[in-house]
N, C-alpha and C positions, 0 to 999 in steps of 0.2 A: 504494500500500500504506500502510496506518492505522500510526502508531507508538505503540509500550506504552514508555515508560519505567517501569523496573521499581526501585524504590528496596529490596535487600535487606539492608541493615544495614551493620556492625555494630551490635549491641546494648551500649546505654551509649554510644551517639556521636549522640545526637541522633534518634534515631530516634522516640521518642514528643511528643518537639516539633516536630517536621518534623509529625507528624498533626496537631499542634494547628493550626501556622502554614498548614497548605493545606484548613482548613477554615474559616480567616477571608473572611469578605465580600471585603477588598483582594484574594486569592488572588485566588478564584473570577474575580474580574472577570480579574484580569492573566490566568488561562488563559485565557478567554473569546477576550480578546484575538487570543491564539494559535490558537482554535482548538482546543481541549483541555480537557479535564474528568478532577478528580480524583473516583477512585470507593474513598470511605472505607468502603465497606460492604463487601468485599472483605476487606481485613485482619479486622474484626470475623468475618467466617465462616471465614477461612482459620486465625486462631490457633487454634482448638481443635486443628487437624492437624497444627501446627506445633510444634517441628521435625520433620522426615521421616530416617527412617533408610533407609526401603525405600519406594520408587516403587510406588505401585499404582495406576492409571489408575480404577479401578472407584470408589475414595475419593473422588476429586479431579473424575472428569467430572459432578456437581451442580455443582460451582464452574465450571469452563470453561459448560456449558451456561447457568447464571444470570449470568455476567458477561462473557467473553470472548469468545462467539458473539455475544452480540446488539450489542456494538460494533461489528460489521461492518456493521453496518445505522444507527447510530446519526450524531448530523449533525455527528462533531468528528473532526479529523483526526487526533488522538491523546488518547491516555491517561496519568496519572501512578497510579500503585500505589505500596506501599508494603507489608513485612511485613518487617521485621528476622531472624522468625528464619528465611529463605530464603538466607541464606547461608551455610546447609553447616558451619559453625564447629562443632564439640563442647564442652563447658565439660565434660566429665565425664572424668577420668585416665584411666579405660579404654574411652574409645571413641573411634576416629578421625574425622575430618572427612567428614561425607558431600557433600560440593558437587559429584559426579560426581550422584549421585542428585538434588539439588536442580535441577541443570543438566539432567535430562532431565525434572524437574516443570514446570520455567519456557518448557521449548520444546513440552512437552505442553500448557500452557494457552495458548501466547502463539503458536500454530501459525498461517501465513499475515499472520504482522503482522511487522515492524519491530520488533526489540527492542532498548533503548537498555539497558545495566544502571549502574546508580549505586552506588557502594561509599563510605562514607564508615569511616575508620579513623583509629585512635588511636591515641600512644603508649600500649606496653603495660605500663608499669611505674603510670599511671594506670588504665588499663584495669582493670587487676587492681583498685586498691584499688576505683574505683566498681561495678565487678563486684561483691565482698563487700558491701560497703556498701548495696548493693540487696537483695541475697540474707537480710541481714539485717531489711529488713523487710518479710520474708514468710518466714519461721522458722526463718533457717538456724541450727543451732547450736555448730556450730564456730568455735574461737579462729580472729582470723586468722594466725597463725602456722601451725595447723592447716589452714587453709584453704590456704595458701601452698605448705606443702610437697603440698598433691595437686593445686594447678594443672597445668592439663595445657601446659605452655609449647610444645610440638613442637606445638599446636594453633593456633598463631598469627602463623607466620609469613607476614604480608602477602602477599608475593610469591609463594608458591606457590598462595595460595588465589586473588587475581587472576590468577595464569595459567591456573589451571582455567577459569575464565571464559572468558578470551580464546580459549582452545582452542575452544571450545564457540559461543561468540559473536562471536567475531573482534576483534581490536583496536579497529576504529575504533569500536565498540559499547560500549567498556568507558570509564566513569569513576570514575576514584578521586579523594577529595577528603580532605583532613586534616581531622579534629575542629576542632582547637584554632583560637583565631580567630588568633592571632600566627603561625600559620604561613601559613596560606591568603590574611590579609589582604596578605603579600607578590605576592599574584600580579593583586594590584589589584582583590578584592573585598573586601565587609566582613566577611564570616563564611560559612561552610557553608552554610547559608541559601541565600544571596545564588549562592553555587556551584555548588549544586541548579537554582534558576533559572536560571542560565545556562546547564545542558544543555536547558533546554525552551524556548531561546531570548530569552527575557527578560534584556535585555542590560541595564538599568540598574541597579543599586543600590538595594535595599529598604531603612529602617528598620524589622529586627523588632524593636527593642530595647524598646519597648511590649508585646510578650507577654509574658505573666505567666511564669514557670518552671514547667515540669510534670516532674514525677515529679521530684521534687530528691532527693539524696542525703541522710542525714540529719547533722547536726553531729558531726564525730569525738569529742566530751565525753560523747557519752553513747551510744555503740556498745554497749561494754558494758553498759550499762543493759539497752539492747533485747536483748540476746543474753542474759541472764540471762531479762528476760521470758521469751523463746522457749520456756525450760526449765522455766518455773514456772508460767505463765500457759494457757488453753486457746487451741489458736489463732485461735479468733474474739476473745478478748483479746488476746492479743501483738498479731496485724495493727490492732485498733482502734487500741493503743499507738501501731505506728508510723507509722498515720496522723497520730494526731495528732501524734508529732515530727515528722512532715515538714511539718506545717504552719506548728508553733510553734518548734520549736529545730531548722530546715533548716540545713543547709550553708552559708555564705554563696557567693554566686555568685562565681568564678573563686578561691578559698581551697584550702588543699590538704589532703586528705586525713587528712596525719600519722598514715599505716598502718605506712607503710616503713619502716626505716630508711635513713642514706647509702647503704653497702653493700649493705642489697638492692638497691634503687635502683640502684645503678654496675651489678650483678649480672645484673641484668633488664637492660638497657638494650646493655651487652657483648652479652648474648647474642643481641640481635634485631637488632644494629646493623646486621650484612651485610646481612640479609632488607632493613631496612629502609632501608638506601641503594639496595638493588636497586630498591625499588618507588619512590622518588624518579625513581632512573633513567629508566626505563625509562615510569613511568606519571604521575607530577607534576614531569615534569622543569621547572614556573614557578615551585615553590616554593623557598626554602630548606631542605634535610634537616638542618642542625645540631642541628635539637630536636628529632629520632629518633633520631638518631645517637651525642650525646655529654648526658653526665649536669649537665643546664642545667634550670633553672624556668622 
């Protein structure tokens, strides 16, 4: 039986550089190696449909028939996917998490094959701010204060949403990996990256640290700049805007945010601690959990 490793997200945890990184020449070869082929063409068709609220087989069998059937026939002994918004999360205050429905989309395309799923997750007190901070350049217009108070926080407790999973696809099927490189790099990789690889068997240590940054965040100096745009500008102007700051006055890499304050921060972090000692427990019992758990940089 052929294996799909299915990479569903989180969104904001590497998910649009993960496409970048497994469509470098170096990839390609190292699946090769394995046996394996990444098919980037998949996500481009699937985002339109994505996220799903409601399961409709009739939307989705174009996609199994153009990519998932004809791997059965094809000369590699597995697959890597990828589509972030396949993991069931809601960002919206009043809508619940659908990953009962996303978990009967993925066994509906991934029918007769070997399913691996890869979860990559993040503290959620950053979360939140890189959340905004995207949503911003593509028109959101709400303060983030505003924005703060309609998070939907009951939407992100780690451990219930890897257990739907594991329900659905059993334990030893399930991977979860930390964002952040200072956590994961305890379990003696370099980075999430590097983590990913290792579930598709590639045991040595990559340097991606030559890709370029894709989709960066943009400089907390001038958030509100853009978020005023949003209001004033049309939005083929505002999105031009925040193209170009994310080109020219981006984020600097591994810098922080400076959305939160302390107390929100301690606030967010209290409230997810349980969840997120649970999912240490239970699912990255190699890594360190002190930087989910307690209010640390």
């Amino acid at each position: 039986m052929k294996t799909i490793y299915f990479h569903v997200g989180s969104g904001r945890c590497g998910s649009t550089a993960i496409q970048g990184v497994f469509n470098e020449p170096q990839m390609t070869t190292l699946l090769q190696e394995k046996g394996l082929r990444y098919v980037p063409e998949f996500y481009l068709e699937s985002g339109p449909l994505t996220p799903i609220h409601e399961f409709d087989p009739v939307i989705w069998e174009p996609i199994r028939n153009k990519y998932f059937l004809p791997m059965t026939d094809a000369p590699y002994s597995g697959f890597f996917l990828t589509q972030e918004n396949l993991m069931g999360v809601s960002y919206n205050a009043n809508k619940e998490n659908t990953y009962d429905k996303t978990c009967e989309l993925i066994t509906y395309l991934t029918a007769g094959f070997e399913v691996k799923i890869i979860i990559i997750i993040r503290r959620q007190d950053t979360l939140i701010e890189s959340l905004y901070n995207q949503l911003l350049k593509r028109g959101e217009l709400r303060s983030f204060p505003e924005y703060l108070d309609d998070f939907p926080k009951h939407n992100f407790r780690w451990d219930k949403i890897v257990n739907a999973y594991v329900n659905i696809f059993g334990r030893d099927n399930i991977t979860v990996i930390p964002f952040e490189k200072q956590v994961i790099s305890t379990s003696g990789v370099n980075d999430f990256f590097c983590a990913v690889t290792r579930v598709l068997g590639i045991e040595r240590n990559i340097d991606f640290s030559t890709i370029p940054t894709i989709n960066p965040s943009l400089s907390p100096r001038i958030l509100e700049l853009q978020r005023h745009a949003n209001e004033i500008l049309t939005k083929e102007e505002a999105h031009a805007l925040s193209d170009w700051f994310e080109v020219n006055i981006g984020k600097l890499h591994n810098s922080s945010h400076d959305l939160l304050t302390e107390t929100q921060r301690k606030d967010i972090i209290d409230y997810y601690k349980d969840s997120n000692r649970s999912i240490f427990e239970d699912y990255i019992s190699n890594c360190n959990p002190d930087y989910y758990t307690t209010n640390t940089h």
